[in-house]
C-alpha positions as CSV (number, residue, x, y, z in Angstrom):
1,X,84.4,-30.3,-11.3
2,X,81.0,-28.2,-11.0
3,X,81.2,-26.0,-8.6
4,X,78.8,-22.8,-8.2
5,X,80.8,-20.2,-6.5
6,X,77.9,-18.5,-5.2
7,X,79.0,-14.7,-4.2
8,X,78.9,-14.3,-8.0
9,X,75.0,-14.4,-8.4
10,X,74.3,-12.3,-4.8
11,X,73.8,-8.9,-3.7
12,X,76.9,-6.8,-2.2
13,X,76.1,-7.7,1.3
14,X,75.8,-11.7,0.8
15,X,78.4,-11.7,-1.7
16,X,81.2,-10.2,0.5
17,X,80.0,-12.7,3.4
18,X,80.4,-15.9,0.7
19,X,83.4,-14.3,-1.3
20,X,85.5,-17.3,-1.9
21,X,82.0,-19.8,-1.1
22,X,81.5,-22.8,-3.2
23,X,78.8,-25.2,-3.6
24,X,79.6,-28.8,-5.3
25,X,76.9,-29.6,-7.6
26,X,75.9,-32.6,-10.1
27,X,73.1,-32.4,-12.9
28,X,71.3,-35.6,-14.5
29,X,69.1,-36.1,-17.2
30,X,68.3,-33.2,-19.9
31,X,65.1,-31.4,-20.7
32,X,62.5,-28.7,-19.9
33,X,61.4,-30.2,-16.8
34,X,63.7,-28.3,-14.0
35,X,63.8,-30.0,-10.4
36,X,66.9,-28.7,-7.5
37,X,66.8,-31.4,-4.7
38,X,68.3,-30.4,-1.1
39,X,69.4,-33.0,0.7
40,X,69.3,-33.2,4.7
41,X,71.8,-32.7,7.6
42,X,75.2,-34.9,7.2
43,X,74.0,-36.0,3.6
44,X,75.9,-35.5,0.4
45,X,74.0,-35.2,-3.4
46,X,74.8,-39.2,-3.2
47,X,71.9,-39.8,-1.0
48,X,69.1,-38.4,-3.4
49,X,70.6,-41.3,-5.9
50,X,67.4,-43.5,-5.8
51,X,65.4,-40.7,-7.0
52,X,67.9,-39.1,-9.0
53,X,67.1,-42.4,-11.2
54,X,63.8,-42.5,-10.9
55,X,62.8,-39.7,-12.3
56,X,66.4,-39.1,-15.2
57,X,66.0,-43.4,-15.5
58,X,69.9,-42.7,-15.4
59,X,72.8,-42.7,-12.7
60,X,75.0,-40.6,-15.4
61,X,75.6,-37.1,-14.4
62,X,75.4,-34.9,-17.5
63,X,78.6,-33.0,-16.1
64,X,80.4,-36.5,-17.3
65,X,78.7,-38.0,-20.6
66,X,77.4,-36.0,-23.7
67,X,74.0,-36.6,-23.8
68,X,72.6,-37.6,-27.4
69,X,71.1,-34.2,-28.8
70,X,68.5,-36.3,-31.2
71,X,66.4,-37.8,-28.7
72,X,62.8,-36.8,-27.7
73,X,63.1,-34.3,-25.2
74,X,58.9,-33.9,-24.8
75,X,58.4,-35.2,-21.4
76,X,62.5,-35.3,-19.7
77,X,63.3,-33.9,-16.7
78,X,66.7,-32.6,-15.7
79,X,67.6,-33.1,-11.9
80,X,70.5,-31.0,-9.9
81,X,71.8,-32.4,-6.5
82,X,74.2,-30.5,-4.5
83,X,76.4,-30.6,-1.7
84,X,75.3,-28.6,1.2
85,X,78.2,-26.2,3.1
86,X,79.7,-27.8,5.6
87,X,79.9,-31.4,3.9
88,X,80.7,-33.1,0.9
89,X,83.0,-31.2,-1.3
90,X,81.1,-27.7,-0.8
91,X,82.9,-25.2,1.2
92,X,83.1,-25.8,5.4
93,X,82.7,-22.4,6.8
94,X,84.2,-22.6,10.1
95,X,82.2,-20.1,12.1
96,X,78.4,-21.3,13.0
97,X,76.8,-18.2,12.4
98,X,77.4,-18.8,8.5
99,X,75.0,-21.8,9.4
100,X,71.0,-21.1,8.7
101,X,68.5,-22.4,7.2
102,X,68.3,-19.2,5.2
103,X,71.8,-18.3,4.3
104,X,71.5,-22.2,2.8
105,X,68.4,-21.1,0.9
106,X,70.4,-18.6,-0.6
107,X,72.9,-20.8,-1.7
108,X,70.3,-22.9,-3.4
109,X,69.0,-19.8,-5.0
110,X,72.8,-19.2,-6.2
111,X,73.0,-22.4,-7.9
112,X,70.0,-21.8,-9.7
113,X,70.5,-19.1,-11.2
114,X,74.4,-20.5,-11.8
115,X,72.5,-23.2,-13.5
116,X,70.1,-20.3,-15.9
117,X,66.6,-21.7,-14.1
118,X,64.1,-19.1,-13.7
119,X,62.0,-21.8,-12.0
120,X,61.9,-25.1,-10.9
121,X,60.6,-27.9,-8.4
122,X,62.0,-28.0,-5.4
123,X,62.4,-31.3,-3.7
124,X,64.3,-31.6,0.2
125,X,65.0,-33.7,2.6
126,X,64.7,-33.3,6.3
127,X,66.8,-30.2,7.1
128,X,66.7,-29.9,3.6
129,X,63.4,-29.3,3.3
130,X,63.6,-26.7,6.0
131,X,65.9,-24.8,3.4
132,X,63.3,-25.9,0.9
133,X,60.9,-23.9,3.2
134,X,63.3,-21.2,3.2
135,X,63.8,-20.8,-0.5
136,X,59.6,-21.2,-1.2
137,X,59.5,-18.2,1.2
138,X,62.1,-16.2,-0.1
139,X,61.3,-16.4,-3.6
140,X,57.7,-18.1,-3.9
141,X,57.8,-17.1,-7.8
142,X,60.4,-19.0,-8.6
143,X,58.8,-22.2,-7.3
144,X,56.9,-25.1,-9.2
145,X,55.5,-27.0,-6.9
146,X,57.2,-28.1,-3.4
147,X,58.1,-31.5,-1.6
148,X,58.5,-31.8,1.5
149,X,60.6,-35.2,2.4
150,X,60.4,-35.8,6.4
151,X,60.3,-32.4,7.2
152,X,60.2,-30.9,10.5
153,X,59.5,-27.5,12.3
154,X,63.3,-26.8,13.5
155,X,64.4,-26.1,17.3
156,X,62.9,-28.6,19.5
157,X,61.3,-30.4,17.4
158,X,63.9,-31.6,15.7
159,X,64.1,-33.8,18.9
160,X,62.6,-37.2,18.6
161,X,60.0,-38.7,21.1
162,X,60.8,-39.7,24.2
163,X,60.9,-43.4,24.4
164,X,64.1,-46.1,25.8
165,X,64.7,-46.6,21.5
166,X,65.4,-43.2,20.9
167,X,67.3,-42.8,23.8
168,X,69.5,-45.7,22.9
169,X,70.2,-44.3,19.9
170,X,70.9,-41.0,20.8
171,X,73.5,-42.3,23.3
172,X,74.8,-44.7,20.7
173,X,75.2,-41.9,18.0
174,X,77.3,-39.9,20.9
175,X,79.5,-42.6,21.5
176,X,80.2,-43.8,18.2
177,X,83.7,-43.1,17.2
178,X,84.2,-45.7,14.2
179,X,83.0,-46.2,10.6
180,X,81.6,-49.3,12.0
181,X,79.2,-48.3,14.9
182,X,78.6,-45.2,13.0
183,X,76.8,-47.7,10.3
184,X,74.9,-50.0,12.8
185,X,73.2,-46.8,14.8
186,X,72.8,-45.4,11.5
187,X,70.8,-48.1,10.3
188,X,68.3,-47.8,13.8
189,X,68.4,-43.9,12.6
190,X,67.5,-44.5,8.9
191,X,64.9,-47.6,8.4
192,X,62.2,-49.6,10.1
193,X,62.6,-52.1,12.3
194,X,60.8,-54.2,10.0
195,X,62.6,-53.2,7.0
196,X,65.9,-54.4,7.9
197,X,64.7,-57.8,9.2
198,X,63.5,-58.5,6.0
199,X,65.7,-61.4,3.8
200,X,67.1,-60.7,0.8
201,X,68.6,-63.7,-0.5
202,X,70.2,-65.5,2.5
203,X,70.9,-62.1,4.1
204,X,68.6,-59.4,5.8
205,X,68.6,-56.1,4.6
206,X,70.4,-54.9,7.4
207,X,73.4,-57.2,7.2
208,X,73.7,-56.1,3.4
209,X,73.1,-52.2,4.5
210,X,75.5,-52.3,7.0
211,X,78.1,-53.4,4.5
212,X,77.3,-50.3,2.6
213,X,77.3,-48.0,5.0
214,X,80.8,-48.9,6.4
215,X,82.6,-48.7,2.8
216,X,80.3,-45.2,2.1
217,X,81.2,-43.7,5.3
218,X,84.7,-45.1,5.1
219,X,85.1,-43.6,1.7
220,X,83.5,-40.3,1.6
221,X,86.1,-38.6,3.6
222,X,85.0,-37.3,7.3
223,X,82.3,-34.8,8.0
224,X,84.2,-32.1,10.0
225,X,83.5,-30.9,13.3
226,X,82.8,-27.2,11.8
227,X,80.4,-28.9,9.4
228,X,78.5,-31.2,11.7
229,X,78.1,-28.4,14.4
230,X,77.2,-25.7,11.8
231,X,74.6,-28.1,10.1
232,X,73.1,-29.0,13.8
233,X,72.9,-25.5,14.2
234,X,70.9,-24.4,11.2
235,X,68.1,-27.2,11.9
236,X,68.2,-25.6,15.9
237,X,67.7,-22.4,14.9
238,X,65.2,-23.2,11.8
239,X,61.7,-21.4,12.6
240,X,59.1,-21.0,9.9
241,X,56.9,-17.6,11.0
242,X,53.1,-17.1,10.2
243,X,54.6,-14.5,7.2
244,X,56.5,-17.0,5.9
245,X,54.2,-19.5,5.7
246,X,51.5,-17.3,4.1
247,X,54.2,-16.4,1.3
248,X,54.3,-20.0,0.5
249,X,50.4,-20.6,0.3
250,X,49.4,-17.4,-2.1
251,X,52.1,-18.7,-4.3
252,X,49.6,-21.1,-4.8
253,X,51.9,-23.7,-5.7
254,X,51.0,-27.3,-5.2
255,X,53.1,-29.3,-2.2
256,X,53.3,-32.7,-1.1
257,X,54.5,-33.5,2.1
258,X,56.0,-37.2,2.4
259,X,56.5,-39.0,5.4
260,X,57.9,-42.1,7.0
261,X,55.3,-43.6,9.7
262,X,58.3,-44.8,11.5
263,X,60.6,-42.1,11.8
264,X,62.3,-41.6,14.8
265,X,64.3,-38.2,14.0
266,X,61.4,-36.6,12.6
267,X,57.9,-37.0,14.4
268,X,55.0,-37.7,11.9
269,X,52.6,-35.2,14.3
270,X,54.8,-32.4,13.1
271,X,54.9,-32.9,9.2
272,X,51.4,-33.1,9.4
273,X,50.6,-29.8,11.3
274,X,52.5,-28.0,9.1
275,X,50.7,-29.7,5.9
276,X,47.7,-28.0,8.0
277,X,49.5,-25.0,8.0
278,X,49.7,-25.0,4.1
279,X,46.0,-26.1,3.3
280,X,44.7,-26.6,0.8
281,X,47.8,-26.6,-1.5
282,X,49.2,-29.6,0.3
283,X,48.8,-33.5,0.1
284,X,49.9,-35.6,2.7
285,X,51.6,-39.0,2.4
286,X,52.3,-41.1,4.8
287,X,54.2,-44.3,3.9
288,X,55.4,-47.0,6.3
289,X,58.8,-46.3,6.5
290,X,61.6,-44.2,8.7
291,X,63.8,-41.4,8.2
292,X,65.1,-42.4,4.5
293,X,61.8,-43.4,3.1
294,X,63.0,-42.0,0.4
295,X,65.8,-45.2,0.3
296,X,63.0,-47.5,2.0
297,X,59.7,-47.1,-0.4
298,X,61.4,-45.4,-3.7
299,X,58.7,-46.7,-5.8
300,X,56.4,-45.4,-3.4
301,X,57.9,-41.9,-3.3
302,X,59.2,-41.6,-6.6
303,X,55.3,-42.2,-7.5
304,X,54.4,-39.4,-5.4
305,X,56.8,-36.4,-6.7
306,X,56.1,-37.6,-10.7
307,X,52.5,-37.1,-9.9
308,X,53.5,-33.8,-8.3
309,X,55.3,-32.8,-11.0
310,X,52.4,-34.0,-13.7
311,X,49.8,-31.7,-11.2
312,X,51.6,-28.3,-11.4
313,X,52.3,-28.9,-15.3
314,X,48.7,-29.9,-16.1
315,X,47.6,-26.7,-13.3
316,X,45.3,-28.4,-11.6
317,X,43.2,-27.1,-8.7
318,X,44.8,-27.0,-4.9
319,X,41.1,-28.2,-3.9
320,X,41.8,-31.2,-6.1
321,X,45.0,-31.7,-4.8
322,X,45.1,-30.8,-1.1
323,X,44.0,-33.8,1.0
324,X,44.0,-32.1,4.9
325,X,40.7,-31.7,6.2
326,X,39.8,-28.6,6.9
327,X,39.6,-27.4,10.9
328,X,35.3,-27.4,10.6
329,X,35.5,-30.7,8.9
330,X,37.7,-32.0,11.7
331,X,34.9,-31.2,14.5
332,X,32.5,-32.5,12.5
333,X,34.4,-35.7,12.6
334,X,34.9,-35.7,16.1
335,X,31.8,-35.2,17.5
336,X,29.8,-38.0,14.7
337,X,32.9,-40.7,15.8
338,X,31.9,-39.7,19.4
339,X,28.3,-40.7,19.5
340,X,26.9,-38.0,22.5
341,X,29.5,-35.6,22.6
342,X,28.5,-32.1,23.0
343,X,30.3,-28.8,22.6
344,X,31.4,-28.6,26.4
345,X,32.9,-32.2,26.1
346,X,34.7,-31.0,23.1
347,X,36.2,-28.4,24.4
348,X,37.2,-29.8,27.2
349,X,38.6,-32.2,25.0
350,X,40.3,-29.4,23.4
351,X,42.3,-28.4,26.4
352,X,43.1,-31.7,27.8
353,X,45.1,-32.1,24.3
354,X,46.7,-28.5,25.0
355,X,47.8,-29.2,28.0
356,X,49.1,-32.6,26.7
357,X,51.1,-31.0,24.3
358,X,52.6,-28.1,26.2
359,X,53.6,-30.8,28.3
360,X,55.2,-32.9,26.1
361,X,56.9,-29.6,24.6
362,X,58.3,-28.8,28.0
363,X,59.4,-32.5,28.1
364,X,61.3,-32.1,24.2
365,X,62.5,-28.9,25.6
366,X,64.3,-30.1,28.4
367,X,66.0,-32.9,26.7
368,X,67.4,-31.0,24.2
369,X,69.3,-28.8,26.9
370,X,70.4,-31.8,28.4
371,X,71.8,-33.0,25.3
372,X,73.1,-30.0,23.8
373,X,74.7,-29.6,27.6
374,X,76.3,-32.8,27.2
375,X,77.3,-32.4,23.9
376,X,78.9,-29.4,24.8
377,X,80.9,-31.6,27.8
378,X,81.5,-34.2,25.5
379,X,83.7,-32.2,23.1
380,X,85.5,-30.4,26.0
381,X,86.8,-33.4,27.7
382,X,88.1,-34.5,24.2
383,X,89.3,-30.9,22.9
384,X,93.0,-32.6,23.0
385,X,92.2,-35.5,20.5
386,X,88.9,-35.0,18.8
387,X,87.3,-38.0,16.8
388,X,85.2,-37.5,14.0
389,X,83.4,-39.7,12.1
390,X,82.0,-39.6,8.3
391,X,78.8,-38.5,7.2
392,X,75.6,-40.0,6.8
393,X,73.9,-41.3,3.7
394,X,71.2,-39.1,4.6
């Protein structure tokens, strides 16, 4: 099996901390076209498959068939998926400190240069695009281009919004202790309402899912507790600084963050601010869809990282590509939508939002103690017998 045993490609320090370390990896598709894809908390390399045949047009890892070597090789692209640690068949560290968004980067960072790529496009998913952040930050010059799949901030706002469906769910994700409610709250977590109402055949989409889901999360093997807690961890403690960020933007790589209008993990208002953040390198896209748009518009997606991939190769401009207005542009906007408005209504405007959102922050904030506190209760009452329950698709 592939494995990337990544102490062997880090510095004395890193390498003694990962001796022994090993990261489960699969590679499809053959050519000069290099893209890594991180997939997101709970999710194994599985969960990128839609995409994984979009852009190959195969579902054969390379690791398991010899390719033809006669073929046109012009315009392929090879594509590497991985487990993360802490699930799948990739190590489980058992202390949560071994859990960051950064030590995960350098996992990634490992595997590619396990793999011989100097460079490549880097593609994640919810917490793994945080580690997508990560790795862009930590070494910007081996970076194509960047997407950024429902992507959030880290630490509070990797709490959803307040409403009675999130909190449903949340307390139906706490409770679930079988393969079978894991799949139905799952499903809430995943896709649009409107997505799994739809008929396919005599069935809806979410009587056909849940089918899926149940035999996958049956089947995979469990997600354990080490793994679920470290990977909670790293997204809690994920915090992109102001350095960071600038590391990323004079790269001057091009970036596409993609987003699901209905996502309940991941708020839309964050992906966008930090597409703001990364102006004018960045595009964003927002598609109707939740939390695994990538599963629930793959056409739609798929479109948008082969264009990505099509705009770093042919170099074009960040102006050409960028799509976020520009903070001038944005008053400008304001004030003609608003007929009379004058700079004093604006800014108090301004502050009303402020105050709005520190409010709402202090809102997020409080919630998550409350259900970090209760999580915390949760797993003491059942230290004696704990029950753990297999991994997401995603």
């Amino acid at each position: 099996m592939p494995f990337c045993y990544v102490g062997s490609y880090q510095s004395a320090g890193d390498a003694v901390d990962n001796n022994g370390t090993k990261i489960f990896y699969r590679t499809y598709g053959h050519g000069p076209v290099k893209v890594l894809m991180i997939i997101g908390l709970a999710g194994t390399h599985e969960s990128w498959g839609p995409q994984i045949k979009g852009l190959t047009r195969t579902t054969t890892s390379s690791d398991d068939f010899l390719l033809a070597v006669d073929r046109d090789e012009s315009n392929s692209v090879e594509v590497c998926v991985f487990d993360n640690r802490g699930v799948g068949r990739s190590s489980v560290p058992t202390n949560k400190s071994k859990y960051t968004t950064r030590i995960m980067a350098k996992d990634a960072i490992a595997l590619m240069d396990h793999l011989g790529w100097r460079k490549a496009h880097v593609f994640g998913h919810s917490m793994g695009a945080m580690i997508a952040c990560k790795l862009a930050a930590m070494v910007p010059d081996r970076v194509l281009s960047l997407a950024l799949l429902n992507v959030t901030g880290g630490g509070y706002e990797c709490f959803p919004k307040l409403d009675r469906q999130t909190l449903s769910i949340a307390i139906r994700f706490l409770r679930a202790k079988s393969p079978e409610q894991r799949a139905a709250v799952d499903l809430d977590t995943h896709y649009s309402k409107e997505y799994l109402e739809e008929y396919v055949g005599p069935n809806t989409r979410r009587t056909i899912l849940y089918q899926e889901y149940v035999k996958v999360i049956s089947a995979s093997g469990m997600q354990s507790t080490h793994g679920f807690d470290g990977q909670v961890n790293a997204c809690w403690r994920h915090k992109m600084s102001r350095r960071e960020l600038e590391l990323i933007r004079s790269a001057g790589f091009l970036i596409s963050v993609i987003h699901g209008r209905d996502d309940v993990i991941a708020q839309l208002y964050y992906a966008r601010r930090l597409a703001k953040k990364l102006q004018p390198f960045a595009r964003m896209i927002e598609l109707h869809g939740g939390h695994l748009v990538s599963h629930e518009r793959t056409d739609e997606v798929n479109q948008a990282l082969v264009e990505l991939i099509k705009a770093s190769e042919t170099k074009i401009s960040p102006y050409d590509w960028g799509n976020m207005p520009k903070k001038s542009s944005e008053w400008t906007v304001t004030r003609i939508s608003s007929g009379t408005m004058n700079f004093e209504e604006g800014n108090k405007l301004s502050l009303k939002g402020a105050i709005l959102e520190k409010l709402h922050l202090f809102l997020l904030h409080s919630f998550g103690l409350f259900v970090l506190g209760f999580g915390h209760l949760r797993r003491a009452l059942r230290s004696l017998k704990p029950a753990r329950v297999g991994p997401a698709l995603a």
